[in-house]
N, C-alpha and C positions, 0 to 999 in steps of 0.2 A: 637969344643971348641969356635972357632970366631962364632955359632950361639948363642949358651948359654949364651954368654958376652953380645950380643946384646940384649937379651932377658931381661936380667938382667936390664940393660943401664935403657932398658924402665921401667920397673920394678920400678926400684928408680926415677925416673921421676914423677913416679904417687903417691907412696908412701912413699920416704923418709929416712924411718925408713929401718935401717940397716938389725934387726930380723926381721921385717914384711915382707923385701924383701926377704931374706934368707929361711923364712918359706914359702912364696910362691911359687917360684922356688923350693923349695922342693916336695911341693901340684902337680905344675905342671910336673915335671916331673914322678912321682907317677900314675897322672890321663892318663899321655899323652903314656904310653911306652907299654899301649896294641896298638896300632897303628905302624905299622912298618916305621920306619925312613928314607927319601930319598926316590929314586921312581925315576920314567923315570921325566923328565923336559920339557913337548913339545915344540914344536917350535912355534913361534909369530904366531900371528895372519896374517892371507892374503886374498888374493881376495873373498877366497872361499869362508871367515865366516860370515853368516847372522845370527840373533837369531828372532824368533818366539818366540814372548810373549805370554803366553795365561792361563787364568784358568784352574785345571785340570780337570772339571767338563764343559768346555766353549761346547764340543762336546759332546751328550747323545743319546743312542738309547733305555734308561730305562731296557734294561735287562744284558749287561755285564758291568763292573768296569769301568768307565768312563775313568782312563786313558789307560787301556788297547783299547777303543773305539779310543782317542786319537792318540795313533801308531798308529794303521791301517791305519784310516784317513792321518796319518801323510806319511806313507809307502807308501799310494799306491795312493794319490794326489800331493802330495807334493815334496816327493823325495827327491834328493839331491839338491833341488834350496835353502835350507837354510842348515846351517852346525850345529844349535843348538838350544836348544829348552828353553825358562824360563817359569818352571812352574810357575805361582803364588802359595804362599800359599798351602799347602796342609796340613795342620797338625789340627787337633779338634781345634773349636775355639767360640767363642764365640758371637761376633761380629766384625764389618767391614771388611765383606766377607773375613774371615782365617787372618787378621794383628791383634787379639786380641787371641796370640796363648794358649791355655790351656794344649799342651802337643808337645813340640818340635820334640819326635821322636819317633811319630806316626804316620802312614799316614790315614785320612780319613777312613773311610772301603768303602762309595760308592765310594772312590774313584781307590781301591784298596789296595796294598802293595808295599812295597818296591820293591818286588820283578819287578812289574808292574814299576816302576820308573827306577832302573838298566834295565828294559826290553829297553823303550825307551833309556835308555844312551849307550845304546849297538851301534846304527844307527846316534846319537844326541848327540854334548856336552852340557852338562844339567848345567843350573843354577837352584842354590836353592835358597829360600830366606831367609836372617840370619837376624829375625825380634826380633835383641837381645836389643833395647832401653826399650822396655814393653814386659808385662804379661799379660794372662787373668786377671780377677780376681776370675777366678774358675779354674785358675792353683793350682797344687800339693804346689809349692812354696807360694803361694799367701794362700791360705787355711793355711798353717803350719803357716804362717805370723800370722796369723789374731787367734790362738790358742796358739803365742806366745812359739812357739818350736824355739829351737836353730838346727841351724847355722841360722834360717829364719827369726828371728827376729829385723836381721839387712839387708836383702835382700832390700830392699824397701826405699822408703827417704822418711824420717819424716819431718815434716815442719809447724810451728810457723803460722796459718792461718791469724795474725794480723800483720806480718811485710809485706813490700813493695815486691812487684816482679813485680813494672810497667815495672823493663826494661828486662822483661823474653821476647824471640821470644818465638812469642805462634802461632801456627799456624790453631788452631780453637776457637770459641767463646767460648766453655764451660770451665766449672771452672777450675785454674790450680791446685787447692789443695781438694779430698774429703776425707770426713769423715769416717771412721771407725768403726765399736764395734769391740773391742779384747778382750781374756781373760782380760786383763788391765785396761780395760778402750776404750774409742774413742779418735784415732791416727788418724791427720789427714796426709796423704800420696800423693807424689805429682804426679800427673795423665795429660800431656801432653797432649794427645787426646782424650781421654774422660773418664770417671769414672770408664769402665771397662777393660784401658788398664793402669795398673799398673806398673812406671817406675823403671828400676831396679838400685840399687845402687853399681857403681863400685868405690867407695869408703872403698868397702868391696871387700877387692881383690879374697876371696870368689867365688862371681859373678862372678869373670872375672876367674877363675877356670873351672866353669861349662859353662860357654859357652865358651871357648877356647877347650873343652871336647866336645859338641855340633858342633861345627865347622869341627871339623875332624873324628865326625860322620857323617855329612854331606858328607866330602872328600870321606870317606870311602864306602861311598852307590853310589859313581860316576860322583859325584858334577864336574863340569872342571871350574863351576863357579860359586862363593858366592857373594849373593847381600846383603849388606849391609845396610838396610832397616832401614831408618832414623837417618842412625848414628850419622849426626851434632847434635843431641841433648844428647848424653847418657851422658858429665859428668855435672851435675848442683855445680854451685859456687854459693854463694848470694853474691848479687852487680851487677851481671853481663848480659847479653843477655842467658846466661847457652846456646849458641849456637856455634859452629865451637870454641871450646876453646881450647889451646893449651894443654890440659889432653886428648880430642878428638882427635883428632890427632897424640898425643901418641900411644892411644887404638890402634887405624888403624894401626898404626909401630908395633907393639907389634901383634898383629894377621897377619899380613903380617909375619914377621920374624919367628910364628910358622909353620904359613905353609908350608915357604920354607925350613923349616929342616923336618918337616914329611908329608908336599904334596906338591913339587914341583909346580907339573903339576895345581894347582889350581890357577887361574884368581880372582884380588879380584873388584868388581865394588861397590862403594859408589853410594849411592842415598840421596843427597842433595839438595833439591827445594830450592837453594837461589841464591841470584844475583851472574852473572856468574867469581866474583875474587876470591868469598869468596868458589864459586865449585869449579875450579882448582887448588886450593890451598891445595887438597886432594889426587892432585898429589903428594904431598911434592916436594923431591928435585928430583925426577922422577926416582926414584929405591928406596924408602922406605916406600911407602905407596897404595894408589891404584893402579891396572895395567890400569882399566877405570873409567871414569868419565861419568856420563850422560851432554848429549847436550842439558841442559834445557830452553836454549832461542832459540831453533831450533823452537819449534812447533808456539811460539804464531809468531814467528817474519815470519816464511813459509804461517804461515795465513794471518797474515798483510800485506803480500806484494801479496797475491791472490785477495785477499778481494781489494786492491786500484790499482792493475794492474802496481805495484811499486815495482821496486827491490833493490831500491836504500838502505834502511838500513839494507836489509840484507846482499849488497854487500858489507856496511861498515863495519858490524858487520864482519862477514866472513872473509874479510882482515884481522884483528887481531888475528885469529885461530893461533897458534902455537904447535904443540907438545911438551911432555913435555919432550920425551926421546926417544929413537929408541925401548923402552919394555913399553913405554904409551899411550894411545890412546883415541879418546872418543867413547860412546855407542852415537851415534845418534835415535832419534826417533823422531817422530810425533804424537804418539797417544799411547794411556796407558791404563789399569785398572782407574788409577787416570785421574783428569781433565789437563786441559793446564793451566800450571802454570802461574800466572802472575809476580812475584815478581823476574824471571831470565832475565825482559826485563826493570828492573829499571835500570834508565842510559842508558839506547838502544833508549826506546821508550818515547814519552814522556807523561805525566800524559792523554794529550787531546787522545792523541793514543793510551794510554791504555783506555781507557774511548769508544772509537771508536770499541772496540774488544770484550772489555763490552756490548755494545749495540749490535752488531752482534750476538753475543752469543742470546741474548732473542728473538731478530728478528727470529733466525735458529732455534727457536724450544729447546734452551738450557736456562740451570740456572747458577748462579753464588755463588762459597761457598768463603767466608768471614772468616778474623783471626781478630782475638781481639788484636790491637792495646797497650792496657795496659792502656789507658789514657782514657777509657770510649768509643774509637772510635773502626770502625770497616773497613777494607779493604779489597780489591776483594783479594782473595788467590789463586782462579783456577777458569778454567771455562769449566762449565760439558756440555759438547757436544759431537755427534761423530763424528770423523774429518773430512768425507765425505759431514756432514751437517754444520760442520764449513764453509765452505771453498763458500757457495751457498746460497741463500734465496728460500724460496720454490716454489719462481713462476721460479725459471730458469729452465729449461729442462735438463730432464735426460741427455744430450749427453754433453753440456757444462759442469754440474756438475762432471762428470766422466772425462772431459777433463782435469777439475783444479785438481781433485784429482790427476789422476795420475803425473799431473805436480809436483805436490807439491811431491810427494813420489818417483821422479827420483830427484830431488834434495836432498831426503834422500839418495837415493842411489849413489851418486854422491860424496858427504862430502867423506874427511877422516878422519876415524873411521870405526867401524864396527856398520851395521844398527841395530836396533832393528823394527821388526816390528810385531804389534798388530795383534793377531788373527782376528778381524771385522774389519782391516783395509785390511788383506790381501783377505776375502770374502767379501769385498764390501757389509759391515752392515751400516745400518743407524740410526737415533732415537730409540731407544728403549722405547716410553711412558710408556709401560702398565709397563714394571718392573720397572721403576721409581715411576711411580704413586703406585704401589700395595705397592711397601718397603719405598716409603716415603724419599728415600736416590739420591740426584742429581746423585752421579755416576753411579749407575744402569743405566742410560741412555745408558751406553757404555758397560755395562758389560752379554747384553742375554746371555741365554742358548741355543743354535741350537739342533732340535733334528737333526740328522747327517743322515738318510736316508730322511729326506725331504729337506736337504741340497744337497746333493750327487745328487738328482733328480734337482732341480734349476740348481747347475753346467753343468749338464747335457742336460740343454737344453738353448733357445735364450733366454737367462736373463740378468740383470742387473750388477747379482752375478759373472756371470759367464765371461760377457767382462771385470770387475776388474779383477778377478782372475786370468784370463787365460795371461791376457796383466801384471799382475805384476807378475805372476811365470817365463815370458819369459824376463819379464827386467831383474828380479833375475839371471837367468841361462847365461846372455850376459854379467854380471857383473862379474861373478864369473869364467870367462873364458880371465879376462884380468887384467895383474897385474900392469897397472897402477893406476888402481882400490882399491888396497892393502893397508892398513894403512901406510905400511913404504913407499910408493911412495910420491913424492912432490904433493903440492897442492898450485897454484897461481888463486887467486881471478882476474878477469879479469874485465874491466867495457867497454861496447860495445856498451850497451844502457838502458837507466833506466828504460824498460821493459821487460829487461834480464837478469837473472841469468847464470852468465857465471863463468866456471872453467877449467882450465887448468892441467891434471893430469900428472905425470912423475914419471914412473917407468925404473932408470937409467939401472938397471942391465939389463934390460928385451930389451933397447932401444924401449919401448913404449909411446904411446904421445896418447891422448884423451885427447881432445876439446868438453866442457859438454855444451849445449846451453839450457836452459828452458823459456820459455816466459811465463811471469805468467803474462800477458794481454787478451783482447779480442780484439786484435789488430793484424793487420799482419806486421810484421816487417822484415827486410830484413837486410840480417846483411851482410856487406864486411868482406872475409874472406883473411888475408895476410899470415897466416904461416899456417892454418888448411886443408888446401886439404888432402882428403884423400877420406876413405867411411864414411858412417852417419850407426853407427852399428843397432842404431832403426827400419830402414828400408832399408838398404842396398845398397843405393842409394850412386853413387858421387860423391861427391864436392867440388866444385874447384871456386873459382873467389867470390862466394855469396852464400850465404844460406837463405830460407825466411823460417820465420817460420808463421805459421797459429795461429790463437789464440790456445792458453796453449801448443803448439806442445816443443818436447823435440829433441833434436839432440844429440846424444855421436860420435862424430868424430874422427876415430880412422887416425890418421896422416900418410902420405906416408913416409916412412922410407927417 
């Protein structure tokens, strides 16, 4: 009963109206009660949990279902050095590789079946992606739209092409409103990312019917985790930023509270590219809204201080980390399908620094994609690289190159939270030209297709692929064997020297202590050690009195009881 009321709560929050609340809640419970209610509740997250990002198509051998290709791969390389897997996107789509969805519950056919997705959730806690802001425009919904059928022809937000929306966040250059023919007439409808991803209107509580129905279809096919794919944008007000609004945030409460009455066990993570008060803020009051957050000033600020052999803002930034609750946590990452966001390191970094990372970017062989302003102007939005060529100009040498990377990726592993990491971050991938150049699209750059037996053969032999690989499956597996390591352990920013990333872990129940040392310099630095004696879990070695580290070397010092 106390989840119903809650439900409710939000309910009239969004919409007011007595009967319109009434009739919804009715809708919902109607649509929701083929799904069985309650369910096991697992327990928090720990050392163990890593998530692997990846396309479900990222691995191909051209004659079985790619993700069926996928497990394998995943089984018999991989193992248990990560605890879950985020497919990207798999549903018919249209454009921007599967986030312009045309049919939410379907799975690809190259790419398989569900059946293939439960396969992998069997070994993997599996995120889906709940890319519920837009629609194709060759979605079922969007088509009914556009022929002017009911319930559909208020699916969608119509919108006055001659009023103002300078102060809309837009987060790409093209138009925010296109044009239509409908049985009607030309509607014009408002379109956030491009023309053919068509933004849905939860004003129509409708909407939010059928994707709270989608959600726990998701649950039900094995989901441990829903990404919440774009969601600062889904409620538009005029007048407003139509960004991180307090209707949004409701939403987020309101799918949160269904879950936990018919899927407990589901994890919700928001994916919000904005500067990092307006991300956390997604925690709510830190048990009514998201379980994770992404760590979106992780990547550019891990670059920034590679890039200048400076650790000094990231140790400041760092400092400030707090959790939001003992059930919150952030998803950290470095690298993505998407580019490195710039706009989570406003206030961190400053305009001439971001401008510094800008330039690096073009130098490394990358591009940079741009948001429309509102005011005629236009600013950096991300920056398309892959983050092994981020981190190096091309004259440096393989072996430093690989140095900085892995430095940069034990300080993902280091943070508390749980990592995310990038399929072609964990095979040590680099540039991608040709698929940029052939599709025309900056993020291609990051997104190949490996075919997986000429893959399988590289790791197999003295390659490039293979010392990433092989050196971050064994960080992973040293990580996930100590519970100072674990989201709920303490995390003290330490400052030792301003070419060191330093962190101090503490897992009280466990009486453990790790001392994270990373030198993101090409300097040898020597660091006095006064409470850290112990072993150096990296290399097994230990120490007592001093530690030096080598250019980019990493230290995890597990502390003598």
């Amino acid at each position: 009963m106390q989840e119903r009321n809650l439900i409710e709560e939000s309910l009239r929050a969004l919409y007011k109206d007595d009967a319109v609340v009434c009739e919804t809640m009715e809708k919902i419970t109607k649509r929701l009660k083929k799904y069985r209610r309650g369910g096991e509740r697992k327990t928090w997250l720990t050392e163990k949990d890593a998530v692997l990002i990846t396309y479900g198509d990222s691995l191909r051998d051209g004659k079985t279902p790619d993700l069926r290709v996928l497990g394998d791969f995943l089984n018999a390389y991989v193992k248990d050095s990560i605890s879950g897997v985020h497919i990207l996107s798999m549903f018919p789509f249209s454009s921007d590789d599967g986030f312009s969805v045309v049919d939410y519950r379907t799975i690809r056919p190259e790419l398989g079946s569900w059946d293939d997705v439960e396969g992998i959730a069997k070994h993997y806690d599996l995120m889906i992606d709940a890319i519920i802001n837009h629609v194709s425009k060759k979605s079922a919904w969007f088509q009914k739209f556009l022929r002017c059928e009911e319930p559909y022809k208020n699916y969608f937000i119509l919108a006055d092409p001659n009023a103002d929306y300078s102060s809309v966040t837009r987060p790409r250059p093209s138009p925010l409103l296109t044009p239509f023919e409908t049985k009607e007439g030309v509607k014009y409808v408002w379109t956030t990312f491009s023309k053919d991803q068509i933004d849905l209107n939860y004003k129509n509580p409708d909407v939010l019917v059928d994707v709270l129905d989608i959600l726990l279809f998701y649950a039900a096919h094995g989901a441990r985790f829903i990404r919440l794919d774009a969601i600062g944008f889904v409620w538009k007000e005029p007048g407003t930023t139509c960004m991180n609004l307090k209707e949004t945030h409701e939403i987020v409460r309101l799918i949160r509270r269904v879950l936990e009455l018919y899927a407990p066990h589901v994890l919700i993570l928001t994916e919000t590219n904005v500067p990092y008060r307006d991300n956390i803020s997604y925690f709510g009051n830190g048990y009514n809204e998201a379980h994770l957050v992404y760590q979106f000033p992780l990547p550019p600020l891990v670059m920034f201080s590679i890039l200048k052999g400076d650790a000094v803002k990231l140790t400041r930034w760092a400092s400030g980390i707090r959790p939001a609750s003992p059930n919150t946590t952030y998803f950290n990452f470095l690298s993505s399908h998407d580019g490195i966001g710039i706009r989570p390191v406003e206030g961190i970094l400053s305009k001439e620094e971001r401008d510094f990372l800008i330039a690096e970017t073009w130098r490394n062989g990358g591009s940079v994609s741009y948001k429309d302003n509102g005011d005629g102007t236009k600013s950096a939005y991300e920056l398309n690289i892959n983050y092994q060529d981020a981190l190096a100009s091309p004259e440096i040498s393989d072996s430093v190159r690989i140095r900085r990377f892995l430095a940069a990726e034990t300080i993902l592993l280091t943070l508390q939270g749980m990592p995310g990491i990038y399929i072609h971050s964990l095979l040590g991938s680099r540039n991608d030209y040709y698929g940029r150049a052939t599709s025309g699209i900056p993020r291609k750059i990051n997104r190949e297709k490996l075919n997986v037996e000429k893959l399988k053969e590289l790791l197999n032999s003295d390659t490039n692929r293979r010392k990433i690989f092989g050196e971050f499956i064994r960080r992973l597996r040293i990580r996930r064997e100590h519970p100072a390591f674990s989201p709920a352990a303490d995390q003290e920013i330490l400052s030792v020297d301003d070419r060191v990333f330093a962190v101090k872990r503490c897992c009280r129940s466990h009486r453990e202590t790790i001392f994270a040392l990373i030198n993101v310099s090409d300097d040898r630095v020597a660091i006095p050690l006064k409470q850290a004696a112990g072993k150096n879990l990296l290399n097994d070695r230990s120490v007592r009195g001093e530690i030096v580290l080598s250019a980019y070397e990493a230290a995890w010092i597990l502390a003598e009881q």
